[in-house]
N, C-alpha and C positions, 0 to 999 in steps of 0.2 A: 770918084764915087766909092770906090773900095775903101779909101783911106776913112772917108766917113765914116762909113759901114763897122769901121773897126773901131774906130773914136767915139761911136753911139756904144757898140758892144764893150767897151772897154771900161765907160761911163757908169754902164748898169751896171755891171758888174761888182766895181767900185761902193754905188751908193746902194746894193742889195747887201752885200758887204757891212757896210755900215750900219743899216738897220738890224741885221741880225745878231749886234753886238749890243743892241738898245737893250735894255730892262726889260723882260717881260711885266704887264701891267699885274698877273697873279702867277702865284704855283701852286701846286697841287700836290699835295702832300698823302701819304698813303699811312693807315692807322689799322691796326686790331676792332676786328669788331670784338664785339661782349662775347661770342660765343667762339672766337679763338680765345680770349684771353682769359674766359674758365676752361678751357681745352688743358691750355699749359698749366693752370695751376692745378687741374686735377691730375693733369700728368704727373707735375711732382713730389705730388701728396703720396700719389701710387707708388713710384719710384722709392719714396723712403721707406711706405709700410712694406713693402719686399724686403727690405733693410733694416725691419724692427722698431723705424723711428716715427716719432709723430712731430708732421712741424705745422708750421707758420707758413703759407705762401701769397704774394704780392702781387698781380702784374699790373701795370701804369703802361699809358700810352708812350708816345714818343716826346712828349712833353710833363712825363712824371706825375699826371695824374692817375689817380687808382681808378682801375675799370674792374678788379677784382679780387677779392681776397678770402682765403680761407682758410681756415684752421681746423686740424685733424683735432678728433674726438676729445683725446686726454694733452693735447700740445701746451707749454704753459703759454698762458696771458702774453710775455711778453715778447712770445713769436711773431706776434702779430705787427706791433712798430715797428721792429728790427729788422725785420723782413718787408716792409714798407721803405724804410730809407734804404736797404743795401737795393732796391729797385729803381729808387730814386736816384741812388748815385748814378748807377749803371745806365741809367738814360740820359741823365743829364753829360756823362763823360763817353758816351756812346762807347763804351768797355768795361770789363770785367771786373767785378769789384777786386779781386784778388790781386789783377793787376797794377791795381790803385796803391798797395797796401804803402810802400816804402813813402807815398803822400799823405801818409795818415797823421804822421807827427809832425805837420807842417801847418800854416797860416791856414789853407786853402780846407787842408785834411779837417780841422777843427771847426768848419763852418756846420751850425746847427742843423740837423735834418739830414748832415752824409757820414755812409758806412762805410768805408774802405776795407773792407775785411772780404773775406769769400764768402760767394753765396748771392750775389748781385751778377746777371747775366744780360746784356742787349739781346733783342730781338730782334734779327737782319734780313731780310729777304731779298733779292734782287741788288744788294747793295746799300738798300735805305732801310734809315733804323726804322722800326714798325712801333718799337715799345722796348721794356725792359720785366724780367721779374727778379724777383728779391724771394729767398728764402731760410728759414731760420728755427733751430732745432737743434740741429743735429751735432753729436758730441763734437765735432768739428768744421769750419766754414767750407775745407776741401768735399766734405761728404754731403754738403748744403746746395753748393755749386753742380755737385754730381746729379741732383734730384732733377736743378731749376733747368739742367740740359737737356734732359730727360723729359722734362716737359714741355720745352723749345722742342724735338727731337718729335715727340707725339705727335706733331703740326707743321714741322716745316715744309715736309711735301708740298704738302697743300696751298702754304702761305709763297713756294718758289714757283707753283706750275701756275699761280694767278698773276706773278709779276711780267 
């Protein structure tokens, strides 16, 4: 009877085993509401006007769509695209655009709609990307990146104590 006992438990064990290796039928995926993701761009707007500059800022979900964009007062026109794809890349490569950059002169670098340059940030919380933003201005991509941190940095509290 023992021997049973242990050949039923040994069984389940096995085929619970097994199912737990099956596909779950959905997942569940975690996103920026609209009111984090003007959170972060207003963060980075702020961030540069302390810094004398006026940009372009982006943020996109975790699938590279725009949930918000804004452009400071006198920022030029084409803050606004450029700061749009360096958000775009950065979600789509779930990284930094700066770290992208040495892909820039490559097949992959050259695909329409991505920025490799600085100034493209993911947005990560608990480990899962939430979103990206893109920001675009400033005399350089390193001080563009600095903004779009800045405006991650505004919100992450908030965005890790909910994960």
């Amino acid at each position: 009877m023992k021997q049973l006992t242990i050949a039923i438990s040994l069984f389940f064990s096995i085929s619970m085993g097994a199912m737990a290796d099956e596909a779950a039928p959905s997942v569940s995926v975690k996103r920026l509401t609209l009111e984090s993701a003007n959170r972060i761009a207003l963060g980075a707007i702020e961030a540069c006007r302390k810094k004398g500059i006026q940009i372009g800022v982006t943020v996109v979900d975790r699938d590279g769509i725009v949930q918000a964009v804004m452009r400071d007062t006198i920022a030029a026109q084409i803050t606004v695209p450029i700061s749009r794809m360096k958000a775009f890349t950065a979600a789509n490569f779930n990284a930094a655009t700066s770290a992208l950059k040495s892909r820039a002169d490559s097949p992959i670098g050259r695909i329409d709609g991505l920025v490799m340059s600085a100034g493209g940030l993911p947005v990560q919380a608990g480990g899962q990307l939430l979103g990206a933003v893109g920001v675009s201005g400033a005399p350089s991509g390193e001080t563009d990146e600095e903004c779009a941190q800045t405006g991650i940095d505004s919100i992450i509290d908030d965005l890790e104590m909910e994960m």
